[in-house]
C-alpha positions as CSV (number, residue, x, y, z in Angstrom):
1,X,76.7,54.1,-51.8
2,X,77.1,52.2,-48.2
3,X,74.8,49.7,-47.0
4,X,74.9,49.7,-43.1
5,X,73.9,46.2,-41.2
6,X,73.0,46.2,-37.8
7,X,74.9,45.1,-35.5
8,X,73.2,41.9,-33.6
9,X,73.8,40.7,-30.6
10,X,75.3,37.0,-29.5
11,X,72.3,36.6,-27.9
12,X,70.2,37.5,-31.1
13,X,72.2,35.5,-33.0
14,X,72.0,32.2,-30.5
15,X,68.5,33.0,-30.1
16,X,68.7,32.4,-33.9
17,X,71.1,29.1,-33.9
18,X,68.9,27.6,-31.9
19,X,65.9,28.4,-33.6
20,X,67.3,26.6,-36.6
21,X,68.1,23.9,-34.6
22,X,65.2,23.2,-33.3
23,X,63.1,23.1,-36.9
24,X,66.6,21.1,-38.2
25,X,65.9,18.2,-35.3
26,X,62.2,18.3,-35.8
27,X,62.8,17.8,-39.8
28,X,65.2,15.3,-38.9
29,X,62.4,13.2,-36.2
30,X,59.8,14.1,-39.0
31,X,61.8,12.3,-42.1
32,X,62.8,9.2,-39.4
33,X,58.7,9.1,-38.9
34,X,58.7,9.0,-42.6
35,X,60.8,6.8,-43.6
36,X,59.8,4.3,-40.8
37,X,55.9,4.8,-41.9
38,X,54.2,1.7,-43.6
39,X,51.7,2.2,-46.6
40,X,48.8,2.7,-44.1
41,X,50.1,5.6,-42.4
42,X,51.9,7.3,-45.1
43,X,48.5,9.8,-45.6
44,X,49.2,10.9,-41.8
45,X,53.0,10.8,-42.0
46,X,52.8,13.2,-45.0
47,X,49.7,15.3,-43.1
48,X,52.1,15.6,-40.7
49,X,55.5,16.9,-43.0
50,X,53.3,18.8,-44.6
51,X,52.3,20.6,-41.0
52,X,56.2,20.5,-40.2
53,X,57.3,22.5,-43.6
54,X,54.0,24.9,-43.5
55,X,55.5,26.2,-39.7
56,X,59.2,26.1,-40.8
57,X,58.1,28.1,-43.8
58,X,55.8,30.4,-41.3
59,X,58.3,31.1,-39.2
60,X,60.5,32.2,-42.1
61,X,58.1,34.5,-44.1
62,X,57.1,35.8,-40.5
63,X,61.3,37.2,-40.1
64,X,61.1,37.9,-43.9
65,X,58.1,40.4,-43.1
66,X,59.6,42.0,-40.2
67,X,62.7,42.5,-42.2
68,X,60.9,44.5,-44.7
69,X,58.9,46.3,-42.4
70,X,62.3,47.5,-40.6
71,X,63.5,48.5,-44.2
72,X,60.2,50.1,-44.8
73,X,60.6,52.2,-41.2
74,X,65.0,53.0,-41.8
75,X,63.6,54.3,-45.4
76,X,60.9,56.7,-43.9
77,X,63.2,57.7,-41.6
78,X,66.0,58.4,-44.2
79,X,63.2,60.3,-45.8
80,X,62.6,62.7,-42.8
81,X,66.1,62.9,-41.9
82,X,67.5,63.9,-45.3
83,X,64.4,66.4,-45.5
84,X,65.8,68.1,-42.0
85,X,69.3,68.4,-43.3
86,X,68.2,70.0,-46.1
87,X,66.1,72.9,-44.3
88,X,69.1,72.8,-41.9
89,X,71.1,73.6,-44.6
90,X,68.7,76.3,-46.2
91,X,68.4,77.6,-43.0
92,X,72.5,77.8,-42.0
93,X,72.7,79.5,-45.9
94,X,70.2,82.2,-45.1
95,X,72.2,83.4,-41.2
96,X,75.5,83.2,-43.3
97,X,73.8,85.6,-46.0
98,X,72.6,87.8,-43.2
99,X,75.6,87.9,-41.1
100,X,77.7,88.7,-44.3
101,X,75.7,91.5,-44.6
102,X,75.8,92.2,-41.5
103,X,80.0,92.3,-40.9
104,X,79.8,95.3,-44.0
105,X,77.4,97.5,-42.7
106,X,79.7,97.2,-39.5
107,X,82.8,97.8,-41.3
108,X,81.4,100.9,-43.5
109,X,80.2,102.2,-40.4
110,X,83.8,102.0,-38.7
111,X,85.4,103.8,-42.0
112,X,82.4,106.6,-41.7
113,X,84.3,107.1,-37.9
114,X,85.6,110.2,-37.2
115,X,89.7,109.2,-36.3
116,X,90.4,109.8,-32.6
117,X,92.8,113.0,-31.9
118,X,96.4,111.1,-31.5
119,X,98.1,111.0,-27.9
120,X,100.7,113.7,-28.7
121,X,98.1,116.4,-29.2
């Protein structure tokens, strides 16, 4: 069995890149606010992380879902489609039958012919 993968693209994918970079440099402000943070503001420095990972997290469970749903759609589809073949085939089965059929009631009928008088008569 083949697993096909859709073809993306470069703009998907740099749409993507830059996605990731984005969320990488706000991780990276995010930890330097951190690190720089005294006792005091530690509480709102770690609110504010928190925030940070719940959105980076979001964003990733939100592509996670519409990757299943587009599984969930290419597997009804599948579905259908390998349902048409199959009356498709059923149906190409039964007018090969019939025209089988049909090509020996023609020939019988030629063989019941009378032959033609010849030329030299």
């Amino acid at each position: 069995m083949s697993y096909v993968q859709p073809i993306q693209s470069s703009a998907e994918f740099k749409a993507t890149d830059l996605d990731v970079e984005e969320n990488v440099r706000t991780l990276t402000n995010a930890g330097a606010v951190f690190r720089q943070g005294d006792n005091s503001n530690s509480d709102a420095t770690t609110s504010s992380l928190s925030a940070l990972l719940r959105r980076v997290s979001g964003n990733s469970t939100r592509e996670i879902d519409t990757l299943i749903g587009d599984l969930r759609d290419l597997r009804e589809k599948l579905h259908s489609d390998g349902e048409r073949i199959h009356r498709e085939i059923v149906e190409y089965a039964a007018l090969s039958q019939q025209v089988t059929q049909l090509s020996k009631i023609i020939s019988e009928s030629v063989k019941r012919l009378p032959e033609a008088p010849s030329a030299d008569g």
